[in-house]
C-alpha positions in Angstrom: -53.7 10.6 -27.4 -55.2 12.6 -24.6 -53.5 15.9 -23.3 -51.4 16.4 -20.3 -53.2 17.5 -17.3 -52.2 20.2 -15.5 -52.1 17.4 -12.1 -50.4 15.0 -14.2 -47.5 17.5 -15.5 -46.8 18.4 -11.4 -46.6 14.7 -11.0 -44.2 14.5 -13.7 -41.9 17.0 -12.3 -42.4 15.8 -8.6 -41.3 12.3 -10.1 -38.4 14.7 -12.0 -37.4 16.3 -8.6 -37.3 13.4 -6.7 -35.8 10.5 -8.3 -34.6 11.9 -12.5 -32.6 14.8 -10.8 -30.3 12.9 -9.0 -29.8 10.4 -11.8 -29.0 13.5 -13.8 -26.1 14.0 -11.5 -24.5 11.0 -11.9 -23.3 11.5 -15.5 -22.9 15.2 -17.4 -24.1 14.3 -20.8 -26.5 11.7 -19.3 -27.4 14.4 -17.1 -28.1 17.1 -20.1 -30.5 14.5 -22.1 -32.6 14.4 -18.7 -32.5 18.0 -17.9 -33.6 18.4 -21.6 -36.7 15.8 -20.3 -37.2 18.1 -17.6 -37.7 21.7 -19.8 -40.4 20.0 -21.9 -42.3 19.0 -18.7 -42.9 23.5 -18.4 -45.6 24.5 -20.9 -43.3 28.0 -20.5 -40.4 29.1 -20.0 -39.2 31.3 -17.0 -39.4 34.6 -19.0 -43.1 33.4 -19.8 -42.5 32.9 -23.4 -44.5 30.1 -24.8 -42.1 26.5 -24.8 -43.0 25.3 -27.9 -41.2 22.1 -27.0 -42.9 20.9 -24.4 -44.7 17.4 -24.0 -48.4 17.4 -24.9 -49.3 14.1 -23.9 -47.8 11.5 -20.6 -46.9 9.0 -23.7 -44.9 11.6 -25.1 -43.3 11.9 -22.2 -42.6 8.8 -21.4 -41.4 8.0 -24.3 -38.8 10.5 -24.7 -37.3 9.2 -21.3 -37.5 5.8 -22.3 -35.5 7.0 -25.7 -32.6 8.4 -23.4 -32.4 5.5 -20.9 -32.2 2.8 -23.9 -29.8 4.5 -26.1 -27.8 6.7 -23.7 -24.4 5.1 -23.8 -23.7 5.6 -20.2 -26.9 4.0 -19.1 -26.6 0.9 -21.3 -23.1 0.1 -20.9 -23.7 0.0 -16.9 -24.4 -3.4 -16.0 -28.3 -4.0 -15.3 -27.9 -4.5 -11.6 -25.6 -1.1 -11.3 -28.5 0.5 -13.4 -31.3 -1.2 -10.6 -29.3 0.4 -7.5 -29.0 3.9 -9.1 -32.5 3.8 -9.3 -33.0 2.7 -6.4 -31.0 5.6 -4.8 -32.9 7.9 -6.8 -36.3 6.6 -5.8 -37.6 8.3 -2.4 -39.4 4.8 -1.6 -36.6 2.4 -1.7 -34.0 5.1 -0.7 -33.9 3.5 2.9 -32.7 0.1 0.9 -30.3 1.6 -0.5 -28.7 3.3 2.5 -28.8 0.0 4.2 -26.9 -1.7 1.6 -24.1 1.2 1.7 -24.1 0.9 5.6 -23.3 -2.5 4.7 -20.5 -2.1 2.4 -19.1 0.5 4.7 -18.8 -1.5 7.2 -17.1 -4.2 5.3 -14.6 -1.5 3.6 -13.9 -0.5 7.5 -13.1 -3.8 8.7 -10.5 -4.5 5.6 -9.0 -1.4 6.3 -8.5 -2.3 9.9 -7.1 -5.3 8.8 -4.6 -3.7 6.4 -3.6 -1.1 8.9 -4.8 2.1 8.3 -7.9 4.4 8.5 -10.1 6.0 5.5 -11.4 9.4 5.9 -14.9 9.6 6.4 -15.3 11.4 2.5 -13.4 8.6 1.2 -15.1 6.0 3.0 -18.4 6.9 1.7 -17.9 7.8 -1.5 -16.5 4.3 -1.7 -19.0 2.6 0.1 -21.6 3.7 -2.3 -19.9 2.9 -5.5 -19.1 -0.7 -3.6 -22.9 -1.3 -3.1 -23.5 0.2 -6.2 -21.2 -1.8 -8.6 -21.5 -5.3 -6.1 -18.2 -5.2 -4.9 -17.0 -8.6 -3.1 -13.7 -8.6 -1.0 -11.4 -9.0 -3.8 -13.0 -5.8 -5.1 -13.0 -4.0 -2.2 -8.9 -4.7 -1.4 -8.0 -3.9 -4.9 -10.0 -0.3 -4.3 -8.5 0.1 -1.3 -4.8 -0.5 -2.0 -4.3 2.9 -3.8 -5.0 4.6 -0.6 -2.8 2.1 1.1 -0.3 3.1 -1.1 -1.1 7.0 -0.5 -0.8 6.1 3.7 2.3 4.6 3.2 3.5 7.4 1.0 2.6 10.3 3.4 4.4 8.2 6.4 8.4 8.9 7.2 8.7 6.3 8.4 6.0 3.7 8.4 5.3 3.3 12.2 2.0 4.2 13.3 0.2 1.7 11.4 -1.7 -1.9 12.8 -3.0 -4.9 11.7 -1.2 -6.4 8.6 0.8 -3.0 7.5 2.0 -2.2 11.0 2.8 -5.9 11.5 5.0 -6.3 8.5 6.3 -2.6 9.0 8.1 -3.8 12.1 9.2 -6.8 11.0 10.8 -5.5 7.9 12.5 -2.9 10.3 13.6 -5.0 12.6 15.0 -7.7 10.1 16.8 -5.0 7.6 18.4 -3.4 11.3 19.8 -6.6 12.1 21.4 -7.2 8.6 22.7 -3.7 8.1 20.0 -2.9 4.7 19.2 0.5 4.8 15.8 0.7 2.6 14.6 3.5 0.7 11.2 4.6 1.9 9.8 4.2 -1.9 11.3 0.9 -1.4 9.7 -0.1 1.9 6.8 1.2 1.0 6.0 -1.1 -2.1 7.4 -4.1 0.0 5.0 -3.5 3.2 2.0 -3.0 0.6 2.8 -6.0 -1.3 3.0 -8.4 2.0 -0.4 -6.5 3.4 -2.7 -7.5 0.6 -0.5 -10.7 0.0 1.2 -10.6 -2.7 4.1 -11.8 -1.7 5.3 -13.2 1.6 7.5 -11.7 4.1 9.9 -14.5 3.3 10.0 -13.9 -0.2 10.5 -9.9 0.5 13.3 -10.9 2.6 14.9 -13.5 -0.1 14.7 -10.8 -2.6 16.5 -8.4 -0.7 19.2 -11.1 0.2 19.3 -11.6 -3.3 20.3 -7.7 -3.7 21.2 -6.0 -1.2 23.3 -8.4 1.2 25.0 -10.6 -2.0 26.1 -6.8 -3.1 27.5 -5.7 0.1 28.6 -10.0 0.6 29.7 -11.5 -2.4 32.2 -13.7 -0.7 28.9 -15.3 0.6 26.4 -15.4 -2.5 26.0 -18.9 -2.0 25.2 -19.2 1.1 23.2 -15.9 1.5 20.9 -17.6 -1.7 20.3 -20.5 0.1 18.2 -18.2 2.6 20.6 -17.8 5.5 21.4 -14.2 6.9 24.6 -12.1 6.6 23.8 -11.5 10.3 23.7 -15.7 11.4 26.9 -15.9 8.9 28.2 -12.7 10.5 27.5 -13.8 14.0 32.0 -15.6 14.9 33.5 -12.4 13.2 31.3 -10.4 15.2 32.1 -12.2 18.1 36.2 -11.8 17.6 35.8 -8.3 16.7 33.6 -7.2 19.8 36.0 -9.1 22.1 39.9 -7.8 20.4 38.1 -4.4 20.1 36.1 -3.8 23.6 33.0 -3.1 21.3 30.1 -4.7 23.1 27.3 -4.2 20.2 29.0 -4.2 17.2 26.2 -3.8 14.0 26.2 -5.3 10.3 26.2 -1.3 8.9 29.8 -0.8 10.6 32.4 -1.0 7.7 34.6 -3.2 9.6 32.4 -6.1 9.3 32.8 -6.2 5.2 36.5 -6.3 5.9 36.7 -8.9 8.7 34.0 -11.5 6.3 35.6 -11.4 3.2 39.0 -10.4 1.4 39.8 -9.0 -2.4 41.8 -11.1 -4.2 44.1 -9.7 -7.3 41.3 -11.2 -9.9 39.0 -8.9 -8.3 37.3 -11.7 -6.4 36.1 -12.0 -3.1 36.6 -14.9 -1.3 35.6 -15.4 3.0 38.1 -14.7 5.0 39.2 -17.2 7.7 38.5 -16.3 11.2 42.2 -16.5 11.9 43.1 -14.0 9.5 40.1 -12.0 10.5 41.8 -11.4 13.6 45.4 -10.8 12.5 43.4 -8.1 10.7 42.4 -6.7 13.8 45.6 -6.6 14.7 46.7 -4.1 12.0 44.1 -1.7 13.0 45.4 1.6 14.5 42.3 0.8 16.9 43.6 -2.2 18.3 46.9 -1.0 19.4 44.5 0.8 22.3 42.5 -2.1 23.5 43.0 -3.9 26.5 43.6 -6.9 23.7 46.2 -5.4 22.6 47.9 -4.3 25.7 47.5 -8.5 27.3 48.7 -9.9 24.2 52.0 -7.2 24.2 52.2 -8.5 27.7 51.8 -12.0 27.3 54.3 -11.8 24.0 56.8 -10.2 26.9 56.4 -12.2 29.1 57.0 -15.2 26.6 60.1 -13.5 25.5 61.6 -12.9 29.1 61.1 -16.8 29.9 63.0 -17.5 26.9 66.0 -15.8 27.9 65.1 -17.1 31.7 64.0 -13.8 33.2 60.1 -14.5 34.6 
């Protein structure tokens, strides 16, 4: 077995320098086998002491690294290909392949977040653009690495506006539907609603069913059925809302005004709620301290004397 040449142990620690060190950072106890590798490429050590250690021969050598890299347990349990583009990253010759694929996967982790609805920071972009070339993500991949920081967006927002493409989409809907129907949603809520429609979990009609199913049947029991079958308490709402905006000269009347529970639905002495007719919703009016100052109530008091006068022939 010849001896290592003094050219052949620079080569050995170019090779370390460019392409072992950075494999070395990958891992910390991977890292310490290879920085052990690179102490027995110095026939001294710093304080000139003699390193009785070090490698006498380039099989000796490259033996002891191919020891580490076949029974290190963070090198073999990586899948081969991983292994390939880590050492591809580390070698200064293919380096320019390896940048290409992570320019690749960038741009592919961009465009799903554009589609989603929100922007990665430039660290977290490329920190996971490189792990997605490295570990061969495919879309699936790259959507279920991504909807963590979806969820973090979401988090940070008050109140979800701001975002486009499939979060900002299904942010307004969701607002604009819950509005209409009087659901006032948590923001933890919301959150994990929006998320789940952006990366298609569930559908917006199904999110909407669900809170039917728990927030409008709670505030509606009176109409459980019908609100089950998928129909609105605002479309069920819509002739009580009618009477009530007309006997009490309220032009825009919403589903979160108390009144509307009242007029839709009565307690009965079994402590079930049943609909109330729309001609007893409007005699309900009528008891209201509000009414008595409407212009309703002043033409019905006058239309009620005037009925009374032509009874008795005065009119």
């Amino acid at each position: 077995m010849a001896e290592m040449t003094k050219e052949e142990r620079a080569q050995y620690k170019k090779d370390w320098e460019e392409r072992l060190k950075r494999l070395a950072a990958e891992n910390p106890e991977f890292g310490a086998k290879l920085n052990r590798y690179r102490i027995r490429l110095d026939k001294k050590y710093p304080n000139g002491k003699k390193n009785k250690n070090a490698f006498e021969s380039t099989e000796e050598a490259d033996d002891y690294l191919e020891e580490i890299m076949e029974t290190d347990p963070y090198w073999t349990g990586m899948p081969s290909d991983e292994r390939g583009r880590l050492l591809q990253q580390a070698d200064p010759t293919r380096e320019a392949d390896f940048n290409d694929g992570v320019s690749t996967a960038r741009g592919s982790l961009e465009r799903n977040a554009q589609v989603l609805g929100f922007t990665l920071a430039p660290e977290q972009l490329d920190a996971l653009a490189t792990q997605a070339y490295r570990e061969e993500w495919d879309e699936n991949d790259m959507r279920i690495h991504l909807r963590p920081l979806a969820d973090a967006a979401l988090g940070a927002s008050d109140d979800n506006s701001g975002f486009t493409g499939n979060l900002g989409a299904a942010a307004a809907q969701l607002s604009d539907w819950a509005a209409l129907n009087g659901i006032a949603l948590d923001q933890t809520s919301a959150d994990q609603m929006l998320a789940s429609v952006a990366f298609e979990d569930k559908t917006m009609d199904q999110v909407k069913q669900e809170l039917r199913n728990t927030y409008m049947i709670g505030a509606y029991p009176a109409w459980a059925d019908q609100i089950r079958a998928g129909i609105d308490i605002s479309t069920l709402a819509n002739p009580y809302r009618d009477v009530a905006q007309r006997m009490l000269g309220r032009p825009n009347i919403q589903m979160n005004d108390p009144i509307m529970q009242q007029l839709m639905q009565v307690q009965g002495a079994d402590g079930q709620f049943a609909a109330r007719p729309l001609w007893e919703a409007e005699k309900y009016i009528r008891g209201l301290d509000e009414w008595q100052y409407t212009d309703d109530a002043a033409e019905t008091y006058a239309s009620a004397t005037k009925a009374v006068g032509a009874m008795f022939g005065f009119g």
